[in-house]
C-alpha positions in Angstrom: 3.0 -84.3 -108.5 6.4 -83.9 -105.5 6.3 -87.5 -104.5 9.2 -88.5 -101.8 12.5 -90.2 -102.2 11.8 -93.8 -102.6 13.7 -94.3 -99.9 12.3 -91.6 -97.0 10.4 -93.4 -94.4 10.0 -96.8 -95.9 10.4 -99.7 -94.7 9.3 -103.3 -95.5 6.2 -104.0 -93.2 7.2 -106.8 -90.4 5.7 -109.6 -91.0 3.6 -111.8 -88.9 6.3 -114.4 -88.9 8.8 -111.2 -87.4 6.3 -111.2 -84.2 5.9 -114.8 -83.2 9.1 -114.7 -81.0 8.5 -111.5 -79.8 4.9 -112.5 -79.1 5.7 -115.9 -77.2 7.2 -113.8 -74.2 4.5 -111.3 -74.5 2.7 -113.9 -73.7 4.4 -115.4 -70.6 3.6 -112.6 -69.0 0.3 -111.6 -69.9 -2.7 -111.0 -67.7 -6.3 -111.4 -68.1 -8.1 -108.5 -69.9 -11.2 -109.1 -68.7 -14.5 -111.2 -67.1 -15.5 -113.4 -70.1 -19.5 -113.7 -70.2 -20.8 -117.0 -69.2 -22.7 -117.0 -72.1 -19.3 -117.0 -74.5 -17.5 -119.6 -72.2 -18.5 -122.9 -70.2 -18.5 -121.9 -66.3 -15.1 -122.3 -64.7 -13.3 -122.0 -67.7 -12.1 -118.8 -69.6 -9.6 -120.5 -72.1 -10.8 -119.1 -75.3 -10.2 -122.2 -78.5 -8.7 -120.8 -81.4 -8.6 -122.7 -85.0 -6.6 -121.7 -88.0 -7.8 -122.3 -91.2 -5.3 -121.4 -93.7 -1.5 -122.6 -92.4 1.1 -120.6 -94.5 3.4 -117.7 -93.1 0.3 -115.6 -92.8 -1.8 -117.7 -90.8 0.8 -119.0 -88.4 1.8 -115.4 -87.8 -1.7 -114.4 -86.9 -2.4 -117.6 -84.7 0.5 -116.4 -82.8 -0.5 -113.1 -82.3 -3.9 -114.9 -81.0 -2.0 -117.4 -78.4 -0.2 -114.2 -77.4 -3.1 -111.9 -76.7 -3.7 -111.3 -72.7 -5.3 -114.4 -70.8 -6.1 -118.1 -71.5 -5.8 -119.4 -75.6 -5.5 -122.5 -76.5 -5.4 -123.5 -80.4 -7.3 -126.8 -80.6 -7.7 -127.4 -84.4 -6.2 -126.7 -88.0 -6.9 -126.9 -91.5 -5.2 -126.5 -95.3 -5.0 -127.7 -98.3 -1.7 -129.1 -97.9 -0.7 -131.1 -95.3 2.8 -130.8 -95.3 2.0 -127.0 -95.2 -0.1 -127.5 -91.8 2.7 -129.8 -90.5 4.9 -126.9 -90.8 2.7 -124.1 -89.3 2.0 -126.4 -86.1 6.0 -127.2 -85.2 6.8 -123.3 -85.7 3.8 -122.5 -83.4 4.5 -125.7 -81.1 8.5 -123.9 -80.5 7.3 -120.8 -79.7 3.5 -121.7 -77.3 4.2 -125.2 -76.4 1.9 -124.8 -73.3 -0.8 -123.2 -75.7 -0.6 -125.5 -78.7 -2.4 -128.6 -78.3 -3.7 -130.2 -82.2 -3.6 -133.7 -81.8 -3.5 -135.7 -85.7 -7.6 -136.4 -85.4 -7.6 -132.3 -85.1 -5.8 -131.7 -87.9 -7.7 -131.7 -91.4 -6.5 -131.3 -94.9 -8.9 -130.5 -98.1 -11.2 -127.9 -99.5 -13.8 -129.4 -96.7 -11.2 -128.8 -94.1 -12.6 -125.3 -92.6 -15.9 -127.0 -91.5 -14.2 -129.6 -89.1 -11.6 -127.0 -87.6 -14.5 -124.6 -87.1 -16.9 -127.7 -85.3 -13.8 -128.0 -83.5 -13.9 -125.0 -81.5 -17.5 -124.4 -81.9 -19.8 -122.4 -80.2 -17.5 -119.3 -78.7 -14.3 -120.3 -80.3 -11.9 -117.9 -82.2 -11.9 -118.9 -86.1 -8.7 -117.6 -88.1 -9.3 -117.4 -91.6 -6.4 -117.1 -93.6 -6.8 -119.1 -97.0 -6.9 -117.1 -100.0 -9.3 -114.8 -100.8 -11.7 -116.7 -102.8 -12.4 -119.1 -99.8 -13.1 -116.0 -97.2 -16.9 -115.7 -97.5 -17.9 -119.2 -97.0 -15.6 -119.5 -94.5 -16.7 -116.0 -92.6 -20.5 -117.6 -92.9 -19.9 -121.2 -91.6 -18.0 -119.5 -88.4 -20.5 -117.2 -87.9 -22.9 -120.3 -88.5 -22.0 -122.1 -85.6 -21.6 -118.9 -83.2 -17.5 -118.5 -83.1 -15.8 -115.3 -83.2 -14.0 -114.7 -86.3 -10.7 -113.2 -87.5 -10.2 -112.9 -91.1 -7.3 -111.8 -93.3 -7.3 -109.8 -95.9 -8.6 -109.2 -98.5 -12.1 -110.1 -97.5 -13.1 -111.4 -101.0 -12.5 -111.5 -104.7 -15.7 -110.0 -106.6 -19.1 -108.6 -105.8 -21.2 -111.4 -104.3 -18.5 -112.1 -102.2 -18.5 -109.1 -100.9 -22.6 -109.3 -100.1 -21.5 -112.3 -98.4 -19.4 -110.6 -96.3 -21.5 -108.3 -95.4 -24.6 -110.5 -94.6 -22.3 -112.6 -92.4 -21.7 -109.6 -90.7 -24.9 -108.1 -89.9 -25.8 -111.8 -88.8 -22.9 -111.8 -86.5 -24.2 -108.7 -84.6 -28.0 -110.7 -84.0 -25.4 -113.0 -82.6 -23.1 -110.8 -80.3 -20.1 -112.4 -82.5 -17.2 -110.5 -82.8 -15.5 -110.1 -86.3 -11.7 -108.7 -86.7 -10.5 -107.9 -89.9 -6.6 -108.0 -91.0 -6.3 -104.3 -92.3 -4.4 -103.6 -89.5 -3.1 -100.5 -90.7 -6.4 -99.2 -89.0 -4.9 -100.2 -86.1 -1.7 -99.0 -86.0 -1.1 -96.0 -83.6 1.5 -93.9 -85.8 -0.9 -93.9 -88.7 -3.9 -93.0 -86.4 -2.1 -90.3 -84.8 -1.2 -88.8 -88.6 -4.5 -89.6 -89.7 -6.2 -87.7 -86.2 -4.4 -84.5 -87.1 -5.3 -84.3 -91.2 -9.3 -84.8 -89.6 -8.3 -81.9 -87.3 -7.2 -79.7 -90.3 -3.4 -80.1 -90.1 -3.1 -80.2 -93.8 -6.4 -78.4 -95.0 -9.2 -80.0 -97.0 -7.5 -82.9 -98.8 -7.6 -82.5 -102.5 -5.9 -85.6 -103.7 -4.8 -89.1 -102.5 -2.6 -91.3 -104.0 -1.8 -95.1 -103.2 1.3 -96.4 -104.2 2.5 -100.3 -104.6 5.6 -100.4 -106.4 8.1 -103.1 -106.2 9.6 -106.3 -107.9 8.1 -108.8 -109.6 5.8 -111.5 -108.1 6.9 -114.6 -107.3 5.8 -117.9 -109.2 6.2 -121.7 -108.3 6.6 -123.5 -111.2 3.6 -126.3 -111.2 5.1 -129.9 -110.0 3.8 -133.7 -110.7 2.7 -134.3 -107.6 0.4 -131.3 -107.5 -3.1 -131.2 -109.4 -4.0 -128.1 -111.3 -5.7 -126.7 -108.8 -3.5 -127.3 -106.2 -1.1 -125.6 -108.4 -3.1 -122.6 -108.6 -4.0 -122.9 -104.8 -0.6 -123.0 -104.2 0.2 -119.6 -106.4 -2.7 -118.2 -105.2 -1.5 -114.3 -105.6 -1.0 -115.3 -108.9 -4.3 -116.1 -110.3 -7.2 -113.7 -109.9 -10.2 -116.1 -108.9 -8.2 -116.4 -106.0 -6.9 -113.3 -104.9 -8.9 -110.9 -107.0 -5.5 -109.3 -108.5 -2.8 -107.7 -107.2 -4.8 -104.3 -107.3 -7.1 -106.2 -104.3 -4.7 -108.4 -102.7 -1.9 -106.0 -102.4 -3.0 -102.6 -102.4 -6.0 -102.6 -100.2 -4.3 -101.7 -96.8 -3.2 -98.2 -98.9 -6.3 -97.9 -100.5 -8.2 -98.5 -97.3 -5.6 -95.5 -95.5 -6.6 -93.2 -98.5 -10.7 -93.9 -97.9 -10.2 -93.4 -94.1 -8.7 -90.1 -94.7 -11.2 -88.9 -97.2 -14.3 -90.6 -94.6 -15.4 -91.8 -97.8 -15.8 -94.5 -100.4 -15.4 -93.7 -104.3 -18.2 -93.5 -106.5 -16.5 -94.4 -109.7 -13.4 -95.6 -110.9 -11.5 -95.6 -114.5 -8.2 -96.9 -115.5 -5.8 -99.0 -117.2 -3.4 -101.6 -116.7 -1.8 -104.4 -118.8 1.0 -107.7 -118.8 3.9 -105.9 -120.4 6.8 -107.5 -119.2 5.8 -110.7 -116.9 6.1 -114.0 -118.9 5.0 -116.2 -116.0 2.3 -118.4 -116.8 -0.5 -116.8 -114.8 -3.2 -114.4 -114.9 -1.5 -111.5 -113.6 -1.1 -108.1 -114.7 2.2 -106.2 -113.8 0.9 -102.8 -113.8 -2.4 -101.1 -112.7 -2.9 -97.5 -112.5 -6.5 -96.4 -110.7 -8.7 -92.7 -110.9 -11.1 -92.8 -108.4 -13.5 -90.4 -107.9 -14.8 -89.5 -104.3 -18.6 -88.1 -103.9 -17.3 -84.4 -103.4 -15.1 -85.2 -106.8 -11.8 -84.9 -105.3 -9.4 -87.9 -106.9 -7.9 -91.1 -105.5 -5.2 -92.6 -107.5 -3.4 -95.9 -106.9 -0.6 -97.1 -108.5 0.2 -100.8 -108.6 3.2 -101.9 -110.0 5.6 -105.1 -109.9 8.9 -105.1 -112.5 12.3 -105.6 -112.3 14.5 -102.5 -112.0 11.3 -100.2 -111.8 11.2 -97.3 -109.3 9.9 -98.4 -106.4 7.7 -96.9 -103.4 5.2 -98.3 -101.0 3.1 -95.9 -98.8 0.4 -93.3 -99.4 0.8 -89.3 -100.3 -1.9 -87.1 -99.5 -2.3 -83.7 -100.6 -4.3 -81.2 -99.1 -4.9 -77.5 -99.5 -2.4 -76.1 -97.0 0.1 -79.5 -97.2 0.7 -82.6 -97.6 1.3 -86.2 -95.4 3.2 -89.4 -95.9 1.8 -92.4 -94.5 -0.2 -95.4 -94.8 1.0 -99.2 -94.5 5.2 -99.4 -95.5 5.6 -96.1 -94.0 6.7 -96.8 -90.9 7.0 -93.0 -89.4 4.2 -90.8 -90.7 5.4 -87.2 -91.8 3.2 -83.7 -92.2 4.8 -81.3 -94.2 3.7 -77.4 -94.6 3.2 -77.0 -98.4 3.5 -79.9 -101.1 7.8 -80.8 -101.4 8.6 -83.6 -99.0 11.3 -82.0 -97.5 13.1 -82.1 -94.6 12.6 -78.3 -94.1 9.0 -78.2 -94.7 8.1 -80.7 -92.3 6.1 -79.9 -89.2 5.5 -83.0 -87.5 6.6 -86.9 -87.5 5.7 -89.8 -85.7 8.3 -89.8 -82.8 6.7 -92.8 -80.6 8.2 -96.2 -80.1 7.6 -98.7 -82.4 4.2 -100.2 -82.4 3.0 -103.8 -83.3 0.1 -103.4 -85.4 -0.4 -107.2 -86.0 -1.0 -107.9 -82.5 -2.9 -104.7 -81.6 -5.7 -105.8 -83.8 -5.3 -109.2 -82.2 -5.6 -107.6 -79.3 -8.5 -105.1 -79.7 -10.6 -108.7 -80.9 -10.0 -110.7 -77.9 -10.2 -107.7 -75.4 -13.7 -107.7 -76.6 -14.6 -111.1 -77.0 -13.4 -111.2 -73.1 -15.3 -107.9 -71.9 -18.4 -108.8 -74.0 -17.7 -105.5 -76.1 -19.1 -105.1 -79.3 -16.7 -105.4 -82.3 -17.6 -105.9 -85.4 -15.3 -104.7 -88.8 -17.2 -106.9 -91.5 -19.1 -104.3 -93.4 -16.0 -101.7 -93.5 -13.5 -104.1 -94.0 -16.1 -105.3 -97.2 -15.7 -102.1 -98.7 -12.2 -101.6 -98.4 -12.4 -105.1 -100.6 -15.0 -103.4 -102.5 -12.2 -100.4 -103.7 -10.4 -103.0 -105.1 -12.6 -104.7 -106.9 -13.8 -102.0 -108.5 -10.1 -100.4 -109.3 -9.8 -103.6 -111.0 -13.2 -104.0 -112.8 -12.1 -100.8 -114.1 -8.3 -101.8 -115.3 -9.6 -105.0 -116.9 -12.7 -103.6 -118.5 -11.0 -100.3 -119.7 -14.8 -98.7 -119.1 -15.7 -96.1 -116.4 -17.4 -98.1 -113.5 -19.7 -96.4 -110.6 -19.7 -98.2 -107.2 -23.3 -99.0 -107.4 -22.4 -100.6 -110.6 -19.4 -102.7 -109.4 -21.8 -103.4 -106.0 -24.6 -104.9 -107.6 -22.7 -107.2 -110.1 -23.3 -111.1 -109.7 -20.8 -112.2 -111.6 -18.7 -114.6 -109.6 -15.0 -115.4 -110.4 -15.1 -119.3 -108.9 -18.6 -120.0 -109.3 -19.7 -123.1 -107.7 -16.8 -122.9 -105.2 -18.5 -123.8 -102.1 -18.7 -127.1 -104.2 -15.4 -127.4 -105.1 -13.6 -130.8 -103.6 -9.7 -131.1 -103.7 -10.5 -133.1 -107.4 -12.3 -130.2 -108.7 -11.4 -128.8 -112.0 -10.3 -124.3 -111.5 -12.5 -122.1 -112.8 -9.5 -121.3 -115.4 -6.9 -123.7 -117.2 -4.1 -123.4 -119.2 -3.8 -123.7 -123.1 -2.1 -126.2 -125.3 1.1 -123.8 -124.6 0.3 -123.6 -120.9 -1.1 -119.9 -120.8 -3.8 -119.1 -118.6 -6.4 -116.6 -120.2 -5.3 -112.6 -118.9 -7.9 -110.1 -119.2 -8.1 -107.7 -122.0 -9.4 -104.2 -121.6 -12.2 -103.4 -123.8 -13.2 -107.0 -124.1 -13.5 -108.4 -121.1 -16.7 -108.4 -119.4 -16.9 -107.2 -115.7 -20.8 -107.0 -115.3 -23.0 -108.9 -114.7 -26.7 -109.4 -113.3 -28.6 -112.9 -112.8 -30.0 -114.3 -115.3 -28.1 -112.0 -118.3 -25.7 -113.6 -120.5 -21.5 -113.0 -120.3 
């Protein structure tokens, strides 16, 4: 396979955080998008409530890009584990929206339990932003929906296969309930990539053939666990570290590239084999530091994904696709999509790039949500956005299995990662502990059990 230069076109995705300045005097001078519905809003008042559950770097990005969407915001009420963390979130966003932060102490709650009271906060017709880890998304998706408030959630959108029914149930009951639900895979939303994407639909590299997602970088950062921190704080707190809570770096990581790839096929895979492993990392956690993925597509044409964090590895983040007539470079780290005549990437061959100005996906998809909350216009991304999860899961039922697994397969599995976690109080014991020499059990292909229906053993 011609893959690029690992340095063509890449860049390091901005991060939320990267916005909230920018945002802030976006939103000084923002107008109102639209009439909000009486039935959304109390009469005389169009000042939509936003809560955030879920107070690191992501979620205080993403609350930003909410105060900074056009018209009236206000964020009321927020919610974490960690209070220190929440302190934190609420004086970066306090600098930057003073006039549209307003979380007095009473509205500010810390523990596993926290969600509920942030979301009866703002409840009925108020924004939710769920950022926690994965694990928590769900529950947190269904109580929103539960007491009628929009929702943004993060990705990824689960960890395993109920959670992903879950999802999609909270979806289909949002829609009985003209509730809008925004998921964070805003690569879908960013206009570079829709442009590339529009012109391989219109033929501009001929029928695609073969799709490869690539997530290639250094290692994975670890905090080591302190005294004042219970073990599952600890693991809470290293959340892309342990795979209850972030479904593995497969999920977590590579779904906004595996998402691009299924958006240009218009499909979803059928079946997935691979293999993957802990060679080098000796952290104490569950991850492993290499995956690679073969999907297959219904019309048998390949998706393979490449996940990958070492030291002093070769490293790439983007998408390739190939297609019978030429090839594309795109997908989330790639921030100037390129069509090339043929299959080398190079400069010669290629026949169109993104030559736009840049373009702030994070608050587009903010954006598109609250445009639609205010104009009454139906929105909904819950059921795609659970599939997208659903690739990863899969990709890594696969890698830690070592079997071949079919979609329907993965889909109707009921074995749950956390079970019991809607239960879970900041005291509870995690689903997975450490030995006598502090290792935390890794899977093991060919041994470890992916599978499982209710009522079977395993």
């Amino acid at each position: 396979m011609s893959t690029p230069e690992p340095t063509r076109d890449i860049a390091a995705p901005a991060s939320r955080r990267d916005f909230l300045k920018q945002a802030s005097a976006a939103a000084a001078g923002a107008s109102l998008a639209g009439i909000i519905p009486p039935a959304v809003h109390a009469a005389g008042d169009d000042t939509i409530k936003v809560a955030l559950i879920g107070c690191g770097g992501r979620g205080t990005g993403a609350a930003g890009n909410a105060l900074a969407t056009p018209g009236p915001t206000r964020l009321v009420a927020m919610a974490d584990f960690f209070a220190a963390r929440l302190e934190g979130s609420l004086k970066n966003l306090s600098e930057q929206f003073a006039e549209k932060v307003a979380v007095p102490k009473e509205s500010q709650f810390v523990g596993l339990d926290a969600y509920r009271k942030a979301i009866d906060a703002i409840a009925p017709g108020g924004v939710a932003i769920l950022t926690t880890p994965p694990a928590f998304r769900p529950m947190h998706v269904e109580y929103a929906v539960s007491k009628g408030c929009h929702v943004f959630m993060e990705k990824s959108f689960g960890v395993d296969s109920p959670g992903v029914r879950r999802i999609i149930r909270a979806g289909e009951e949002a829609k009985k309930k003209n509730l809008k639900i925004a998921g964070g895979l805003m690569s879908r939303h960013y206009r570079p990539l829709e442009e590339a994407v529009s012109k391989i639909h219109a033929g501009e590299i001929g029928e695609v053939i073969t799709c490869w997602a690539y997530r290639m970088h250094g290692p994975v950062g670890f905090r080591p666990r302190t005294p004042d921190v219970t073990e599952l704080g600890h693991q809470i707190r290293n959340y892309s570290n342990f795979t209850w809570l972030n479904g593995s770096f497969l999920l977590d990581w590579l779904i906004h590239n595996l998402d691009v790839c299924c958006w240009v096929k218009n499909a979803w895979p059928v079946s997935a084999q691979a293999m993957g492993g802990r060679q080098v990392r000796t952290q104490p956690d569950q991850l492993f530091d290499h995956y690679a993925v073969e999907y297959a597509f219904p019309d048998g044409t390949r998706l393979f994904a490449q996940g990958r964090h070492q030291e002093n590895t070769w490293g790439f983040f983007g998408d390739v696709i190939h297609g019978s007539k030429g090839c594309a470079v795109l997908g989330e780290g790639i921030t100037k999509p390129c069509i090339y005549k043929g299959h080398r990437q190079e400069p010669e061959n290629m026949t169109w790039q993104y030559k736009g100005p840049p373009f702030n996906h994070y608050q587009h998809e903010h954006d598109l949500l609250f445009e639609a909350i205010r104009q009454d216009k139906p929105y909904n991304e819950s059921e795609r956005c659970a599939h997208a999860a659903m690739v990863g899961i899969l990709g890594r039922m696969a890698c830690e299995s070592g079997q071949m697994i079919t979609w329907e397969q993965a889909m109707a599995s009921d074995l749950e990662l956390a079970p019991g976690l809607d239960n879970f109080t900041a005291d509870s014991d995690p689903p997975v502990k450490p030995d006598a020499q502090g290792n935390y059990p890794v899977a093991m292909p060919g041994k470890t059990e992916v599978l499982k229906k209710a009522g079977t053993a395993g």
